[in-house]
Each structure stands twice: as structure tokens, then as C-alpha cells.
N, C-alpha and C positions, 0 to 999 in steps of 0.2 A: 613408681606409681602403682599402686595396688589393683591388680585389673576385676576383680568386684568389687571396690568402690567407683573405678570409670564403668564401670559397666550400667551400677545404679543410679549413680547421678546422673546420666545420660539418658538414660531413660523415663527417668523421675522428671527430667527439666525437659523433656521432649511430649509425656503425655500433659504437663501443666500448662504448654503453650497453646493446646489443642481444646477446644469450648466446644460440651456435647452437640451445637448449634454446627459448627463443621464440619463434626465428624458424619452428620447428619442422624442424630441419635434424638430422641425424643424427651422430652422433660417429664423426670420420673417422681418430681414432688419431692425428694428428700432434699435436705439441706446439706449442700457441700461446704467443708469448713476449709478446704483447699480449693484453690483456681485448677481449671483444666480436667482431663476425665480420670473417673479413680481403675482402678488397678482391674476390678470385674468385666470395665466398659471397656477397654483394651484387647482383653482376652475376648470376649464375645465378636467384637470386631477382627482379633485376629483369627478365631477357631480354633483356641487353646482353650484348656481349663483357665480358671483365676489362680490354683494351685500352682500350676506349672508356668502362667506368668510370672505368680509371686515371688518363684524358686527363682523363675529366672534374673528376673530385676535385681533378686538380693544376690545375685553370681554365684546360685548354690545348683544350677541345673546343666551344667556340662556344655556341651556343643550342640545347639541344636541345629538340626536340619538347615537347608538354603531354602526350602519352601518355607518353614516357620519366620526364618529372619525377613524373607522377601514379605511374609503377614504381616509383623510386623513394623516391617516399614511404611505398608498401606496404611493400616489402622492409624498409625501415628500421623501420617501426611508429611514423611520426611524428603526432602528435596535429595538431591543428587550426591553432595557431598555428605549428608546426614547418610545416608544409605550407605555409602561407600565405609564410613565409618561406624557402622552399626555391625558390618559387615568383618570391617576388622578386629572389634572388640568380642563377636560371637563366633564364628566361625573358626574352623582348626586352620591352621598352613603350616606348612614343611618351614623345620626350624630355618634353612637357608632365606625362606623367605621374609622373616620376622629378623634376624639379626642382619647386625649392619657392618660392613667391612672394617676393619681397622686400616687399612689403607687412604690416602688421604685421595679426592675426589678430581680427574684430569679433563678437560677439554679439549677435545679431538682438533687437530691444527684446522678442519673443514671450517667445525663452527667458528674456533678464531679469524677466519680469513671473514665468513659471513657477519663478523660485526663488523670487518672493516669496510664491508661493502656496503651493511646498510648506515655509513657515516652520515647522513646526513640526519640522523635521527637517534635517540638514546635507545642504547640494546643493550642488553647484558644476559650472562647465564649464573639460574639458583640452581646449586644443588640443595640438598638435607641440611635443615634446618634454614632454608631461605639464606646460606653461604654463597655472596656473590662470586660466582667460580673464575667469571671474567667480564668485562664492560669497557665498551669501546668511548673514544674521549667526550663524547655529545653527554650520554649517561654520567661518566667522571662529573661534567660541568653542571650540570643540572640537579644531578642528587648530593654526593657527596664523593671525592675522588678515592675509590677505595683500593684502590693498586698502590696507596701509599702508605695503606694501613699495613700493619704485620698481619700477614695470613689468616692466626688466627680469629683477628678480630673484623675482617671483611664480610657482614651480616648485615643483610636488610632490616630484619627485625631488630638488631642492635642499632642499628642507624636510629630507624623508626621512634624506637622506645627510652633510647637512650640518649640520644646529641641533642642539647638544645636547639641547635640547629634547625633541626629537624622540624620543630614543632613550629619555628616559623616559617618553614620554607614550602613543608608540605602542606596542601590546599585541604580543608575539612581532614584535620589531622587527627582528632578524634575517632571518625570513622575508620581512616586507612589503619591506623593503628591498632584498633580491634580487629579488621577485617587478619591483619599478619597476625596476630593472637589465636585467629580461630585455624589459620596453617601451619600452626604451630601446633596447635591440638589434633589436627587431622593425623599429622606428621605420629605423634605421641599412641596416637592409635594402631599404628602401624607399626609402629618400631619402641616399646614401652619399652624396651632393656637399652636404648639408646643413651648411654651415659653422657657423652657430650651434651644430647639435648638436655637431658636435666640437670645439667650444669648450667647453660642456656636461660632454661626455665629459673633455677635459683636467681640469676644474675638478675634475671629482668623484674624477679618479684621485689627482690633487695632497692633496684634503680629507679622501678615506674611504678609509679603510686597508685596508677588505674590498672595496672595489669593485672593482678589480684581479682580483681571484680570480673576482666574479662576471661580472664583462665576457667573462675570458678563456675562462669555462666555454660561451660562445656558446646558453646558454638562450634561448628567445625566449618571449614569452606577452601575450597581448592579453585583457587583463583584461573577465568580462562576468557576475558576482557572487560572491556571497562572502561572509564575515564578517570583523567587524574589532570591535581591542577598543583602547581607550584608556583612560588612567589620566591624569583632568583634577583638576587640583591644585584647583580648589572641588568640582567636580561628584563627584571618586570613579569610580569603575568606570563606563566606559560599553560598550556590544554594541550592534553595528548587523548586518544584514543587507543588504549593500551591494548594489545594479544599475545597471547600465554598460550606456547605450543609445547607438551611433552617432547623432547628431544629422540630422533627415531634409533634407534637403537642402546637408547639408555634414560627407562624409566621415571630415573631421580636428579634428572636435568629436566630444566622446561627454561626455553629461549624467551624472554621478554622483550617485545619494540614496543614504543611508545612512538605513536603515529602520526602526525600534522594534517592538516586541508594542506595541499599546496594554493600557497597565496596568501595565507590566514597569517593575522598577527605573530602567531606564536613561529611561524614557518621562518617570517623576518626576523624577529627575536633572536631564533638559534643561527641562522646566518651570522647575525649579528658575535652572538656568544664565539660561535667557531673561530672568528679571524678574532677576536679578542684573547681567546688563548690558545689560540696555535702556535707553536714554538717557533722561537726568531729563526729565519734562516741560516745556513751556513755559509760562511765565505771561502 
């Protein structure tokens, strides 16, 4: 992925979303033949020339400053994961930090014991590239049981994007599916020389028909709670209240629970679910 064309589409699709009426910029009578502010009205908001926007948009102006990218992230009105990835497309970092290990991705025995603890409720751990690194049995039942899969193929985003499964089981799947699309891209900004992800990236453009549209819309988002609803063919309706915590001493884990009311429908549900497939005892 060529990092001045992410750099321009990025920024091209971030000032079109923004209407001189937000940025609080006043009506200057000329006629725009594009949505959103042009390339001058940025610059003036950010406290650059138009020049050295210009350069920078087309990825012809080096590294700029952390006060210029923090400009322009004001100017734009970019949210937290827009930032973060503005951050990573413009800014320098020590090669260590941009490559990505060839070594495969381990789960410390801590966290294993902590999804068995929170059994009553779907947990799992993503590494890079949303790779479910582990998932305790409530998660197996509820999403898709991915400790059966071969290694390589244990991916939320492939679940997601890929299993028809999926598109019945997940609740507003349209959404969720773009929403993994845009952590995919966040991912892509961070680690552009990530060859597995653009392996990744091919599979899912080759397999989902909409993925295309949401890659090219250059969304980015770093998921950190939420709700989620699924429709599990014993259980019925399930609603979770999901929380997304970076793992503390290793950046490119982030622990997933999906939470219940206790008492709520969904809390019976997975009761339910649990003694339906808990393994027969031993004699």
C-alpha cells in the first residue's frame, strides 16, 4: 500500500466530510464543484500555507511536525481514532516500531486463566489483524467456535466478512462489518509493510462484495465498547454490552467481554446455551 496515496485519500475523504458551516468558516460566494472544504480553507484553519498543505496531501512534504499534524487534526474535526491515524501516516517512528515480528502471537497463561474465570460471559483475546488469539467456550458458542479452526484461519474479520454464518447470526451486520473494515485500516496505518495483513486485505476484497467500498472510504476506528446483538439458532436473541481493554503489557492484544444485565433475557439464554454444550461428563 503506497503511503502517499493513504496519505491522500485520507485526507481528501476527511476534509469532504467537513461543510465550511462546521468548521465554522463563513460563505465565501464561490461555487464548490466538490462537497466538504477545499484544500486553502484547511490550510488557513490549520496555520499552514495552501502550498505546503498541497505538498502535503499529495505525500510530497516529508514529516511534518506533531504541532502541524495535531493543526491538522483540529481543522479537520477528526475524532480519536482519525487522529491516531493521521498520526501514523505522517509522523516518523523507529523502524522497530512500524515492523511487525515474524514470530507468531502468544497469550500469557494470566489471561488464559482470566477467560476462564469470566465463563459466564463471551471473552476472547485479538491480536494484529483482529487474529482471535484465544476465546473461552461462552464466545466459541455464541460467535463461531474458532479453536477448531486451523490457526491460521482464527480471524474475526474473516468470520465477519467471510462465513455466511455470520451475516445471519450477527445483529446489524452491516454496520459491524464495516465498523472491523475501519480496524483493519487503522491496523494498515500502523504496520503498512504488514504482509500478512495485505494478504488479509486481498482475501476479503476477493470474498466480500461490500468490503471494497468500505476499505476505499479510508474510515479508521479502534473499537473500545459498545453493544452487540446476535441471533444464535438455540439460544434466540442475545444483547451484550461489549469492553475493549488493551492488554497491559502488550499493546497488540486487547481483551474483549461481552457483558449481560444480570436477570436479562440474554443472561437466561446463555445459561441456557452453557449446559447445552458443555461436554458430557466422565465416568
Amino acid at each position: 500500500m503506497e503511503r502517499s496515496r493513504e496519505i491522500a485519500d485520507f485526507l481528501r475523504g476527511r476534509r469532504a466530510a467537513i461543510s465550511p458551516d462546521l468548521a465554522g468558516l463563513p460563505d465565501d460566494g464561490r461555487a464548490r464543484r466538490v462537497p466538504g472544504l477545499r484544500r486553502d480553507e484547511v490550510a488557513r484553519l490549520a496555520g499552514v500555507s495552501t502550498e505546503y498543505y498541497t505538498r502535503l496531501e499529495q505525500g510530497r512534504a516529508g514529516h511534518p511536525s506533531a504541532e502541524v499534524v495535531a493543526a491538522l487534526a483540529g481543522a479537520l474535526r477528526l475524532d480519536a481514532s482519525e487522529r491516531e491515524h493521521l498520526a501514523d501516516l505522517l509522523l516518523p517512528a523507529p523502524g522497530a516500531a512500524r515492523r511487525v515480528p515474524n514470530r507468531p502471537q502468544r497469550v500469557r497463561p494470566g489471561l488464559h486463566l482470566m477467560l476462564e474465570t469470566l465463563g459466564r460471559v463471551p471473552a476472547f483475546v485479538l491480536g494484529r489483524r483482529t487474529d482471535v488469539l484465544a476465546s473461552n467456550p461462552p464466545a466459541r458458542a455464541v460467535l463461531t467456535d474458532f479453536e477448531a479452526l486451523p490457526a491460521p484461519r482464527r480471524n474475526l474479520a474473516r468470520y465477519y466478512l467471510l462465513d455466511p454464518e455470520a451475516r445471519e447470526r450477527v445483529g446489524d451486520w452491516e454496520r459491524i462489518a464495516a465498523e472491523t473494515v475501519a480496524m483493519l485500516r487503522l491496523e494498515a496505518g500502523r504496520h503498512p509493510d504488514d504482509r500478512r495483513l495485505a494478504d488479509l486485505v486481498g482475501e476479503l476484497t476477493l470474498g466480500c462484495p461490500e468490503f471494497s467500498t468500505w476499505w476505499n472510504d479510508h474510515k479508521v476506528l479502534r473499537r473500545t465498547h459498545g453493544d452487540k446483538r446476535y441471533v444464535h439458532p438455540v439460544a434466540g436473541e442475545l444483547h451484550f454490552s461489549y469492553e475493549s481493554f488493551q492488554v497491559p503489557g502488550d499493546t497488540e492484544q486487547t481483551l474483549c467481554v461481552y457483558n449481560v444485565e444480570p436477570g436479562s433475557a440474554t443472561a437466561d439464554a446463555l445459561r441456557l446455551l452453557s449446559s447445552w454444550t458443555a461436554p458430557a461428563p466422565t465416568r
